[in-house]
C-alpha positions, -999 to +999 in steps of 0.1 A: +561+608+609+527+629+611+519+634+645+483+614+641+504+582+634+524+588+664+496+591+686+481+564+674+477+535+700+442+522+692+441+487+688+403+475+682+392+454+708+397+418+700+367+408+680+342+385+696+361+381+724+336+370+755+366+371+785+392+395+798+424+391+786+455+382+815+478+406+803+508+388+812+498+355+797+488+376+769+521+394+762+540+360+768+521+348+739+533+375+717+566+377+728+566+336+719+549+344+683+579+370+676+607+343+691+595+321+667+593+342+638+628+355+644+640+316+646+619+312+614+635+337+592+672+345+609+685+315+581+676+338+552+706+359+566+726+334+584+737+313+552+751+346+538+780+340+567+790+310+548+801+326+518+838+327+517+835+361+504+813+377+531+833+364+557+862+383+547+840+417+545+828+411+579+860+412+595+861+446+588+829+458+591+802+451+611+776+439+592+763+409+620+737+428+633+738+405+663+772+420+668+788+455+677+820+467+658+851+459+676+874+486+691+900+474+660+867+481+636+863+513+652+896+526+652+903+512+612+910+547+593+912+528+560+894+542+528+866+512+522+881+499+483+864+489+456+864+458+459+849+455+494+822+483+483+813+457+456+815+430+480+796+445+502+764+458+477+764+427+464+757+412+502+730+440+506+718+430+474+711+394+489+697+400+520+669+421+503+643+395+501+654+383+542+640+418+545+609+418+527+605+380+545+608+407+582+588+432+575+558+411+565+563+383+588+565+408+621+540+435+605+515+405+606+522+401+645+513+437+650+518+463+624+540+486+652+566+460+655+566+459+613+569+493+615+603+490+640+617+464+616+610+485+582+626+514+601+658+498+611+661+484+577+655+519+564+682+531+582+710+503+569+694+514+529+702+549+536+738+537+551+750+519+515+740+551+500+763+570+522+785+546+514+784+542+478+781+585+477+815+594+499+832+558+503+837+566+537+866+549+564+863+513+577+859+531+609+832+553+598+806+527+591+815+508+616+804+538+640+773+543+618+767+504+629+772+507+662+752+538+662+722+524+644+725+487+662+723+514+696+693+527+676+674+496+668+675+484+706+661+513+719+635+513+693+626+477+703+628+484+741+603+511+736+581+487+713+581+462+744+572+491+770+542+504+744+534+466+742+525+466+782+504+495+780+485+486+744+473+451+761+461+468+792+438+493+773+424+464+757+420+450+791+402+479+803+378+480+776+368+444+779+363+453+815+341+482+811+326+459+783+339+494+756+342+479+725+354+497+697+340+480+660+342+493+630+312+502+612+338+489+577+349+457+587+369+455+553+390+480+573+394+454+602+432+440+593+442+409+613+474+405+639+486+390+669+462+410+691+431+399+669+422+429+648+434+458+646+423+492+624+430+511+596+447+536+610+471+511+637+479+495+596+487+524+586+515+528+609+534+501+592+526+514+557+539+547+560+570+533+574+572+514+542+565+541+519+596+560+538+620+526+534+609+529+493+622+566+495+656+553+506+652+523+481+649+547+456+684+568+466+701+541+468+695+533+432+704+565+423+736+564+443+746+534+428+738+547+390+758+578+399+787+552+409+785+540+381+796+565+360+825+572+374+839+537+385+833+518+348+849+488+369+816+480+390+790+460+391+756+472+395+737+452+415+694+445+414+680+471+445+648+464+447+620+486+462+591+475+487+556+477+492+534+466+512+493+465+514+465+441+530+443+419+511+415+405+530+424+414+562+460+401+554+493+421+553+516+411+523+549+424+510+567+427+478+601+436+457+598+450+427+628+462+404+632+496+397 
């Protein structure tokens, strides 16, 4: 990621706001917008675990994200078949739109936390194309779970430290009355922390344009597949994007 996204904290300080935020009142408000989406949108996922099908898959592999790979998952030096490669794109191909649902529902909280969700979910894409490319060991992907469930936690603990710090320089700027507008308020995008700019958006959005890179291997991967196993399925992988209309982030699939 360029180094003037990385560096980016600036948040614009919330817009006609007259008092100083209490930070911790502040972040418990967040932290209640993002428990709520998470309630909102984990049965997009959740009613996949009552296909008989899936539930057989995820015996052997880890694909509960609320869950690590057992030490039997782990240890599992089975070539992944066919059948459970096609099992298991066809549940990738379903929980596509639980994604796009994520990534637009927490990127309009705060376009950082989008950016963590797009991320992980970037990294799972680019582990079915692993997957469809080398058909790998049970116990392979199920260490490339654990590894990028390790991953996403740290990314999220790091989110929730950044979170401390963002709220305090808004703080201080309402204290030393520092209020940084926008000259273009059409560049002015709304979240959880009132408005923030172009280039805090743009955070998100570059994260997305790097999931549509993956989107776009995996495709490939599975049309290479293709050829050479006449028996499978193909599946619809979709590809995201992501913009803001009127202030308002919004996400798409679209086929390839």
């Amino acid at each position: 990621m360029p180094k003037r996204i990385l560096s980016v904290v600036i948040l614009v300080a919330l817009v006609g706001c007259a008092s100083v935020i209490d930070v911790p009142t502040e972040k418990r408000r967040i932290e209640q917008q993002i428990a709520a989406t998470t309630n909102s949108i984990s049965g997009c996922s959740k009613r996949l675990s009552t296909v008989t099908k899936y539930q057989g898959l995820e015996s052997r592999l880890a694909l509960d994200q609320t869950k690590q790979p057992t030490n039997e998952q782990i240890a599992n030096t089975a070539i992944l078949t066919s059948d459970d490669l096609q099992t298991g794109i066809e549940w990738f191909a379903q929980r596509q739109e639980c994604g796009r649902l994520g990534a637009e529902a927490y990127g309009r909280i705060d376009p950082e936390l989008g950016s963590v969700v797009v991320t992980a979910w970037a990294d799972n894409v680019n582990l079915y194309r692993e997957v469809i490319a080398d058909r790998p060991t049970y116990g392979h992907i199920n260490k490339r779970l654990k590894a990028l469930s390790i991953k996403r936690q740290a990314m999220f603990r790091t989110y929730y430290s950044n979170l401390d710090k963002r709220l305090n320089q808004i703080r201080a700027e309402q204290q030393s009355m520092v209020k940084q507008r926008s000259d273009d308020t059409s560049k002015l995008f709304a979240s959880a922390f009132g408005f923030v700019s172009e280039l805090a958006a743009e955070v998100l959005l570059t994260s997305v344009e790097a999931l549509a890179v993956q989107q776009a291997a995996l495709s490939e991967a599975q049309k290479r597949y293709i050829l050479v196993t006449p028996a499978y399925h193909p599946v619809q992988i979709t590809q995201t994007s992501c913009d803001y209309r009127a202030g308002q982030l919004f996400c798409i699939q679209q086929s390839f």
